[in-house]
LODOBA-177328 format. One record per residue (C-alpha): y, z, x; residue in one letter. Coordinates in steps of 0.25 Angstrom, whole numbers, plus 2048, in hexadecimal, padded with zeros to 3 digits. Example, Ala and Ser with C-alpha at 12.3 -4.5 7.8 and 13.67 -1.06 7.14 Angstrom:
7EE81F831a/7FC81D837s/
***
This chain:
C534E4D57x/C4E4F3D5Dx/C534EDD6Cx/C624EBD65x/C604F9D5Fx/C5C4FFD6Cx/C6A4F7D73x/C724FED68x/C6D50BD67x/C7050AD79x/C80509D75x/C87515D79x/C92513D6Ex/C9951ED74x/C9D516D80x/CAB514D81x/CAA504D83x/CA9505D73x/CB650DD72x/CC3509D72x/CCE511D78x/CD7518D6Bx/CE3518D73x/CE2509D76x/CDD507D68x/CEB50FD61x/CF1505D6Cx/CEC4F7D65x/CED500D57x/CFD501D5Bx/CFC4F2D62x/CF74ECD53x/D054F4D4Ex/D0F4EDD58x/D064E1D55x/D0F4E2D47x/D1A4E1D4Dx/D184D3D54x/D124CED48x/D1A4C2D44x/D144C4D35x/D1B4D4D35x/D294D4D2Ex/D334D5D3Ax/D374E5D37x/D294E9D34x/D264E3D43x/D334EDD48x/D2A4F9D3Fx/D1D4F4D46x/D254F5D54x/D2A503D51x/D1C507D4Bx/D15502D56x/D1F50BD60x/D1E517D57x/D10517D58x/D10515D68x/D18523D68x/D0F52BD60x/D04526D67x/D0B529D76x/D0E537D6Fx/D0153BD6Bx/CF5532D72x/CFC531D80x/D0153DD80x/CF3543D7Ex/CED539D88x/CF5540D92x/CF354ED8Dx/CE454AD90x/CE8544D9Dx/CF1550DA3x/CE555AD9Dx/CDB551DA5x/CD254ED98x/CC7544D9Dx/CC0543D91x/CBE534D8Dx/CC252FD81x/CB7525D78x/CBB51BD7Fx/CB7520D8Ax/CC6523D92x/CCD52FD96x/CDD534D92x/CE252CD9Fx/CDB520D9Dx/CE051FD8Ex/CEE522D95x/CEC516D9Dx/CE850DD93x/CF3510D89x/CFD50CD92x/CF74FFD99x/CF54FAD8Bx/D034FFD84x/D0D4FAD90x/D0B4EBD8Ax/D0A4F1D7Bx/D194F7D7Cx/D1E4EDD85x/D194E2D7Bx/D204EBD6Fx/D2E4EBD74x/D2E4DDD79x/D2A4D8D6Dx/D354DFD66x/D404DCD72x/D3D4CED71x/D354CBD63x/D3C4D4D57x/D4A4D5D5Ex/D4C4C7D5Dx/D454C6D4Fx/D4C4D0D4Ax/D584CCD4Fx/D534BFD48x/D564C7D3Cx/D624CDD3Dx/D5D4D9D42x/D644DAD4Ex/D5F4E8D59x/D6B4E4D62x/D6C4EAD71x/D7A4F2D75x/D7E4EAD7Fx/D7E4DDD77x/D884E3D6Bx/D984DDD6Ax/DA24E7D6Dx/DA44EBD5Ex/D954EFD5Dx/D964F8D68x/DA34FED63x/D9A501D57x/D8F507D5Ex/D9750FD69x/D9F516D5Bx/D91519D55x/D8D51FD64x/D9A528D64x/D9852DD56x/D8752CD51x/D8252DD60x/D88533D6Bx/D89541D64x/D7B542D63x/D7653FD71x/D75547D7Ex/D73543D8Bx/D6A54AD94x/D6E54BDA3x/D6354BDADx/D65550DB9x/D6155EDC2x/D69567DB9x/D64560DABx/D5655FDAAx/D4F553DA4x/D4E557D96x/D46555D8Dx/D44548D85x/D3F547D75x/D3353FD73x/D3452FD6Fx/D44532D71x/D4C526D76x/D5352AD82x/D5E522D8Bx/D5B526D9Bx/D6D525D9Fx/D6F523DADx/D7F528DAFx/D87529DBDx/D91534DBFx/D9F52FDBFx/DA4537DCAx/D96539DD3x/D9252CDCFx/D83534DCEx/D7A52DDC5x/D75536DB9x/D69536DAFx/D6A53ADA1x/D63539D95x/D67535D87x/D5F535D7Bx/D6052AD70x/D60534D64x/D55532D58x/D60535D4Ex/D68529D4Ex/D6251CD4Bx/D5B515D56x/D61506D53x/D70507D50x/D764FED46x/D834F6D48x/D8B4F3D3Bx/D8C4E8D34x/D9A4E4D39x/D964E5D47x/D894DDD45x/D8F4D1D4Ex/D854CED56x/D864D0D67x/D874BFD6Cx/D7B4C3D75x/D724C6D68x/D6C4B8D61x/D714B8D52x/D664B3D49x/D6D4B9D3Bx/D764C3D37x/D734D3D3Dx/D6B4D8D2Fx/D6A4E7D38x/D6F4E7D48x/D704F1D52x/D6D4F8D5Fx/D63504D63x/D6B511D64x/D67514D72x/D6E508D77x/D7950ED71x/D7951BD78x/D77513D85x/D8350AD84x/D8D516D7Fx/D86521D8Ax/D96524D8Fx/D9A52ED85x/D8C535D88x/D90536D97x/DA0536D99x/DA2534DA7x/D9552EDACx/D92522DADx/D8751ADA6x/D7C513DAFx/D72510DA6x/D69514D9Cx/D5A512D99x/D53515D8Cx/D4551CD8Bx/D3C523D82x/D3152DD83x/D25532D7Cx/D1F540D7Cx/D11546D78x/D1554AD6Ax/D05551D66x/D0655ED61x/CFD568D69x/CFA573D5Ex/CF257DD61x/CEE581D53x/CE358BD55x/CEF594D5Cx/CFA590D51x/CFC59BD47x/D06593D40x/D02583D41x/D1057FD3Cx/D18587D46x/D0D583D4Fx/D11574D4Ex/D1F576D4Cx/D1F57BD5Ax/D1756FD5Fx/D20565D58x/D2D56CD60x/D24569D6Dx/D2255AD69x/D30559D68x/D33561D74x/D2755FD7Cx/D1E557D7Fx/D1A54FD8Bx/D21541D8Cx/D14537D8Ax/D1D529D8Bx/D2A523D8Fx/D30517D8Cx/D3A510D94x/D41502D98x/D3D4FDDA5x/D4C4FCDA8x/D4D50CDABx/D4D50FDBAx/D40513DC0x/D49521DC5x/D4C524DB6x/D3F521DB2x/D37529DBDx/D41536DB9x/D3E534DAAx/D2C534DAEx/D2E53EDB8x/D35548DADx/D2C544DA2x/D1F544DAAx/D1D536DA7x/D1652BDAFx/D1751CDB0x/D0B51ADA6x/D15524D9Bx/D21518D9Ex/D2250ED95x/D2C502D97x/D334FBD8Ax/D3C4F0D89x/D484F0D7Fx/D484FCD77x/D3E50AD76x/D3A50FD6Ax/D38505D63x/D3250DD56x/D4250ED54x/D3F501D4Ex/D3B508D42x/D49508D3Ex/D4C4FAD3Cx/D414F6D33x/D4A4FCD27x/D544F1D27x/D564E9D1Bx/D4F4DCD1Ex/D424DCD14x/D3E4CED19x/D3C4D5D26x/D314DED21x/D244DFD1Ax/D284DCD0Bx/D2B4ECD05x/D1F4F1D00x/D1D4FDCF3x/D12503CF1x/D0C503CE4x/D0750DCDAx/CF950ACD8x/CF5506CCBx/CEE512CC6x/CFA51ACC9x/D06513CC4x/D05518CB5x/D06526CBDx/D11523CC5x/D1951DCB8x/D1A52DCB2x/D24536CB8x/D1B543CBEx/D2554BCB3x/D1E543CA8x/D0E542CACx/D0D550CA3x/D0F546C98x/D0753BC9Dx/CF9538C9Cx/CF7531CA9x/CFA537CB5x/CF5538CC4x/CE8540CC2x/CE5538CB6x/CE352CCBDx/CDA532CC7x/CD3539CBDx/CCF52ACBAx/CCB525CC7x/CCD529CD8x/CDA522CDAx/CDC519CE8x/CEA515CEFx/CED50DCFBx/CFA511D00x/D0350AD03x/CFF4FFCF9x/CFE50ACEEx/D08514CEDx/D07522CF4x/D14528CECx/D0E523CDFx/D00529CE1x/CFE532CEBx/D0B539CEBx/D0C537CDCx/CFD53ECDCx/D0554ACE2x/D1154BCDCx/D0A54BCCCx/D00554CD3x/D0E55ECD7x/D1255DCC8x/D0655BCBFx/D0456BCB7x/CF6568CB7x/CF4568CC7x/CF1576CCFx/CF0573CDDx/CF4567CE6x/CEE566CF5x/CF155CCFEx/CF155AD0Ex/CFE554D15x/CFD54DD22x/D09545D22x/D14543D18x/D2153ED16x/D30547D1Bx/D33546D0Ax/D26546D05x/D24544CF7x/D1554ACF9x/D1C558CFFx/D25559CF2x/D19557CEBx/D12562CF0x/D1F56BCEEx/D1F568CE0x/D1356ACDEx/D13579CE5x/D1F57DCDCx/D18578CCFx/D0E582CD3x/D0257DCD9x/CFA57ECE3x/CFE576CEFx/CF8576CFCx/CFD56DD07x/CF756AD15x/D00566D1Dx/CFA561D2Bx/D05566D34x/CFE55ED40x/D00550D3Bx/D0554AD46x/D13545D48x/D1654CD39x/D1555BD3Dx/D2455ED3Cx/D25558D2Ex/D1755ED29x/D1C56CD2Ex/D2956AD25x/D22565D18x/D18570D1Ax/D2357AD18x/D29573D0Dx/D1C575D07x/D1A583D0Ax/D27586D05x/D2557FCF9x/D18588CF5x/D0E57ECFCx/D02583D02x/D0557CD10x/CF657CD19x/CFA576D29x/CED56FD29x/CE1575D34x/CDE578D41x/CD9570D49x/CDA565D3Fx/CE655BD39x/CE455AD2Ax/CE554BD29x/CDE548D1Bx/CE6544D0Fx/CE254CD04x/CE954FCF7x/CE2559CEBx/CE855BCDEx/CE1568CD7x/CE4565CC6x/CDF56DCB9x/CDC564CB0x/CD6569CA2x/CD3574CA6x/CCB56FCB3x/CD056DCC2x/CCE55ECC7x/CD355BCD4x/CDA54FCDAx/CDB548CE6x/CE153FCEFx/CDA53BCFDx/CE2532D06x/CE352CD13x/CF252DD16x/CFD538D16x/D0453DD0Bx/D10535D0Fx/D1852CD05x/D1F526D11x/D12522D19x/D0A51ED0Dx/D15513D0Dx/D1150ED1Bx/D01512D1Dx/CF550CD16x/CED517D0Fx/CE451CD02x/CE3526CFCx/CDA529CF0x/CDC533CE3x/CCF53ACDCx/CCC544CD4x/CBD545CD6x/CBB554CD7x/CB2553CE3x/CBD54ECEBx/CC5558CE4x/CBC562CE8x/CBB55CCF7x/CCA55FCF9x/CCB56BCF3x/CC1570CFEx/CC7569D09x/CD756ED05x/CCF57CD06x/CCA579D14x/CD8575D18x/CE0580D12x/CD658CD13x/CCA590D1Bx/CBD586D18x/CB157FD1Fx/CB1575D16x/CA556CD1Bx/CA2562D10x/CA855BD05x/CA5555CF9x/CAB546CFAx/CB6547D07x/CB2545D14x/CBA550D1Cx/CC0550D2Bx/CBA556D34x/CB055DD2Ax/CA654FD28x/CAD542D29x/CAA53ED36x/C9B542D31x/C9D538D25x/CA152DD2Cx/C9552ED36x/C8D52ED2Ax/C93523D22x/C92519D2Fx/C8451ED32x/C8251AD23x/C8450DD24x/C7D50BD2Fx/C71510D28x/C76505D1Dx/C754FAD28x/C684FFD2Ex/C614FFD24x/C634F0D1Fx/C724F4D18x/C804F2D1Ax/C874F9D23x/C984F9D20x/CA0502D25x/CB04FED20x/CBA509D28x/CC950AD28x/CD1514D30x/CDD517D38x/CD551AD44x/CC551AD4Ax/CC4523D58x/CB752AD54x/CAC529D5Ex/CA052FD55x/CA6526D49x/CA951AD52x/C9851BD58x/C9451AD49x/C9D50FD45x/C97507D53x/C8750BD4Ex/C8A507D3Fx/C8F4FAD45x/C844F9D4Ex/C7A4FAD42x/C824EDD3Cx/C8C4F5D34x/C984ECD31x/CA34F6D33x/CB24F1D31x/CBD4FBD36x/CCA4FBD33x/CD2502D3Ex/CE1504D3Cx/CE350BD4Bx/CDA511D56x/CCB50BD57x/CC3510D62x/CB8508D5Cx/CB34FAD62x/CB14F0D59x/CA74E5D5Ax/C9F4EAD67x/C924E1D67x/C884ECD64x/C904F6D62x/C9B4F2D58x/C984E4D54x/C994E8D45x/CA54EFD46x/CB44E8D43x/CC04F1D43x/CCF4EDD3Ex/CDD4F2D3Ex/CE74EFD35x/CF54F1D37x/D004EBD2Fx/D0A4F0D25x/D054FED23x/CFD50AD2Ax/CF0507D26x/CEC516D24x/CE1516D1Bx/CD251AD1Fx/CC6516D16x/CB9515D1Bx/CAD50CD15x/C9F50BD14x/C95502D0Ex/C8B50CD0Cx/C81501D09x/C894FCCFCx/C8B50BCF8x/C9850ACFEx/CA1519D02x/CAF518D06x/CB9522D0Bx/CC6525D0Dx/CD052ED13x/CD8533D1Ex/CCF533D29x/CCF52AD35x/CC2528D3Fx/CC8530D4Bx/CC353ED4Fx/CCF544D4Cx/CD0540D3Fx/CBF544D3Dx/CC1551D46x/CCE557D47x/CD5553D39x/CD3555D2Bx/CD0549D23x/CC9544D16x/CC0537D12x/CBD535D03x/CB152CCFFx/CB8523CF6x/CAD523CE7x/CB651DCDEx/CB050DCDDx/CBE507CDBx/CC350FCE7x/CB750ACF1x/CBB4FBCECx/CCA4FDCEFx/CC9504CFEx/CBC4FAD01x/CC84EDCFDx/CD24F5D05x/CC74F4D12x/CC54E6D0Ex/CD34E0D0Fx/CD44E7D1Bx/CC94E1D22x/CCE4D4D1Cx/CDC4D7D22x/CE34CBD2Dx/CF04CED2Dx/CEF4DCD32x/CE44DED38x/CDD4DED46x/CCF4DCD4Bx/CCB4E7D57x/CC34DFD62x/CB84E5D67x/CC14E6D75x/CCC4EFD6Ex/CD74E2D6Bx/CDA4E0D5Cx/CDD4D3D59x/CE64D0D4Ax/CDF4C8D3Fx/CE54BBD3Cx/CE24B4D2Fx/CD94A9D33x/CD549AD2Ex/CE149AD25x/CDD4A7D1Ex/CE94AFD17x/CEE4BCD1Ex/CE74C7D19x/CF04D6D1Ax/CEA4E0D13x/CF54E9D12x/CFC4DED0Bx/CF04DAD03x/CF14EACFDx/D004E9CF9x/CFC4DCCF3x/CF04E4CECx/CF94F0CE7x/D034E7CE2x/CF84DFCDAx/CF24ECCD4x/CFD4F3CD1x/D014E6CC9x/CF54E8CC1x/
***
């Protein structure tokens, strides 16, 4: 026994053999997503949404971690990553290992979902293969929907290369002088205003003899950019058309703030946003292997791009366009139609008109008067709790102040309007509004000014930090006394995503948690050093310090003849100092189980490092977004929640917030929640301790266990009740 002691305690587990890379870990995270779509047990159109999912993510990523890497590479940053690599040899292994990943994506829609959708009268037709009465159609929506919005783009010594929008579909036109017979280069952007997939009527719906009929056209049609390409002659009278060759490009899309030196934050990032659409290097192209290596060298050359940055597809580019055929109107084609419920101590609430809760008895604050209060969206409804918590808050006489933090919300959001109300009913309203949320700046900066118009007090979130915690508190006088109300969540305050993610959120009305976010609303409105809380555990104040604590616990627990269990769920685990501790609780025999939707840096099931260790992801149906963290504590069980994932942004460089979960009821419902998770095998996959993740399958005759579909079923049941 000392011998094996003296063997662990030798194991540097810093070494970067027990690290896995995170970009090749959001790879597989993005693999297990396109996985969905080759899943024969997904409904044919959610396998199109998985498709364009999966190519939506891949652009972000190009535009914000490639981009990066080469930031790094062209500023010559040598400093190794955990996993032990520099900038360029992450570059390298993101494109060795994506090639075959987008190669096997658009063959598998070119020759899998074409045919199977056409198999269901869903017919994505090619120009060239359309009866002269389609074309007819087609070239009369050209002259009359199309050709006045585009303009060609000459390139040649008096016309400059110009510049090309990021993830634009562009058509490379090759066109030969009629008179000087001089070959000619011109581009001509596929514009984002007019639908990517053009319809053809019902009349004209024949389909071409070269296309196999399997039944009746439900929807056809062809990609607009195949429509440009085969009516190019009005665009260039007098020249004649050569050819044409679609491509795509990426550009780096990060903001570079320098916020110390910003007066004004949100002119600040107004201006950035101007250069992410103007600027920005170009980090990708995509292109089919048809083009001519000439064109494709001028299009590198003016880009500053290199073979690596070249990516060839078969069949169609962009294929998050897909997006816009899952609408159609074929329900046996989707995952059944799923509403969420109100939970069960809240559908008396929601039953009286906000006008009449004056007169009523009941109403929101009363019921968590009664007892802390959890939902799990999107099985329970965010509209009837959350936003109902909000908008009786606006209207209720009895409430003086309403504070809350935005990240993220909705273009028409229900939760702004709230707010609004509230401020001209005369409270207090203060709103933060992160202008920083990436991707969301533009719209955050105009619901800010709504707000500030509106009477709002509107706070930009801090320097040097992105507020990312999800915090609502409700300041009320009741009999004569101030109680205060609160909501703590894991998800934005975003009706539209609380439809697509997975996410908790839990109401209380104890008065230190009250008091806790009072004080931390004060910190991130005003000037404070506030350093400790009551109950929350606070980003980057003293969570990272928590979690150290709570791991090294349980290994006390297991050294000293208890039970180590450790139970976590997150979005993400990259950090180093919290990835050693899980490694020593597990080599102190802690049974740890991890559920990891996205990047893990952490090896599971190392001999002697690891062996105790078990990490899952699950993806299906929706987001899963939620983080809940669990500890056995020797039978003394603590659980928290919140909005915080295990990466060092998110512990150093962002504001978030953790609540221990007291309330017994509560601790049974999130400890079932990890449960059927871990039990899940439909959507979940096992990490191997070499990086793969391999699927579970029901085994032995078992029955198919999804938890997402156990949770509708378990709403359902309740709200029956």
């Amino acid at each position: 026994m000392p011998r094996r002691k003296k063997a662990l305690e030798e194991i540097n587990l810093s070494d970067p053999q027990y690290y896995f890379s995170r970009e090749m870990s959001w790879l597989e995270f993005n693999n297990r997503v396109l996985h969905e779509a080759f899943d024969p047990r997904t409904p044919l159109l959610e396998r199109l949404k998985f498709m364009a999912i999966y190519s939506s993510n891949l652009d972000e990523y190009f535009m914000v971690r490639v981009a990066a890497l080469k930031e790094q590479v062209e500023a010559q940053v040598s400093k190794l990553s955990a996993d032990g690599r520099t900038p360029q040899e992450h570059l390298d292994m993101i494109y060795q290992r994506l090639r075959p990943m987008v190669e096997k994506q658009h063959r598998h829609f070119e020759q899998a979902l074409r045919p199977q959708l056409a198999a269901q009268g869903i017919y994505l037709l090619d120009y060239i293969d359309l009866n002269q009465e389609q074309r007819t159609y087609l070239q009369t929506y050209f002259e009359e929907q199309v050709f006045p919005v585009l303009t060609p783009l000459a390139i040649d010594p008096s016309h400059p290369f110009p510049y090309i929008s990021s993830l634009s579909l562009n058509l490379a036109v090759v066109v030969k002088d009629g008179i000087t017979d001089e070959e000619l280069f011109a581009r001509v952007k596929v514009p984002k205003v007019l639908p990517r997939f053009i319809q053809l009527p019902i009349e004209t719906q024949d389909l071409p003899t070269s296309v196999p009929k399997s039944r009746p056209p439900v929807w056809a049609g062809v990609p607009l950019e195949q429509v440009i390409a085969h009516n190019l002659d009005p665009l260039f009278p007098g020249m004649k058309i050569q050819e044409y060759y679609p491509f795509r490009i990426t550009r780096n899309a990060d903001l570079d703030l320098e916020e110390d030196e910003a007066e004004d934050l949100m002119l600040a990032i107004e201006q950035e946003l101007r250069k992410r659409r103007f600027g920005g290097s170009v980090v990708r192209i995509e292109l089919q292997p048809s083009m001519p290596e000439g064109i494709r060298a001028m299009l590198m050359q003016e880009m500053g791009l290199t073979s690596n940055d070249v990516y060839e597809v078969e069949g169609l580019l962009c294929l998050r366009d897909l997006f816009g055929l899952i609408d159609l109107p074929v329900p046996e084609l989707k995952d059944p139609p799923w509403s969420p419920v109100t939970p069960p101590r809240l559908k008396r609430v929601n039953e009286i008109d906000i006008e009449d809760l004056a007169e009523s008895e009941e109403d929101f604050f009363s019921v968590i008067r009664k007892q802390d209060l959890l939902v799990h969206h999107p099985y329970y409804s965010f509209s009837r709790s959350v936003q109902r918590f909000i908008t009786e808050a606006a209207h209720d006489p009895s409430v003086l102040a309403i504070k809350m933090t935005l990240y993220r919300t909705s273009g028409d959001s229900p939760i702004v309007s709230a707010l609004i109300a509230a401020a001209e009913n005369g409270k207090q309203v203060a709103a933060l509004v992160e202008l920083k949320a990436r991707f969301d700046e533009e719209n955050n900066i105009l619901w800010a000014r709504k707000l500030e118009s509106a009477g709002v007090h509107v706070v930009y979130g801090l320097v040097g930090l992105k507020t990312h915690t999800k915090l609502v508190l409700v300041v009320r006088r009741e009999e004569g006394k101030i109680r205060r109300y609160v909501h703590i969540g894991t998800g934005n305050y975003n009706p539209k995503t609380a439809l697509l993610y997975t996410d908790l959120g839990m109401f209380s009305c104890h008065n230190d948690l009250g008091a806790d976010l009072t004080d931390l609303f004060n910190f991130l409105t005003g000037y404070s050093r506030q350093q400790s809380y009551r109950k929350l555990v606070v980003a980057p104040v003293n969570l990272r310090d928590r979690l150290l604590t709570l791991i090294h616990r349980e290994i006390d627990h297991q050294r000293n003849g208890g039970h180590g269990r450790i139970v976590a769920k997150m979005n993400a685990l990259v950090d180093p100092r919290l990835i050693v501790a899980l490694y020593e609780a597990s080599q102190a025999g802690v049974s740890i189980d991890l559920i990891v939707r996205g990047i893990c840096c952490l090896c599971p099931g190392v001999k002697e490092v690891s062996e105790n260790i078990r990490v899952v992801s699950v993806v299906g149906r929706f987001l899963e977004h939620s983080r809940i963290f669990y500890f056995h504590n020797n039978g003394q069980e603590e659980i928290l929640m919140g909005s915080a994932d295990w990466m060092p942004r998110n512990l150093d460089r962002r504001v978030e917030a953790v609540v221990p979960i007291e309330d017994p009821d509560l601790i049974k419902d999130l400890e079932e929640i990890l449960g059927i998770m871990l039990a899940d095998n439909r959507h979940a996959w096992d990490l191997q301790p070499d990086g793969r993740y391999v699927q579970r399958r029901p085994t032995n005759g078992s029955p198919e266990q999804s938890s997402q579909k156990i949770f509708m079923e378990m709403a359902q049941q309740a709200t029956a009740i």
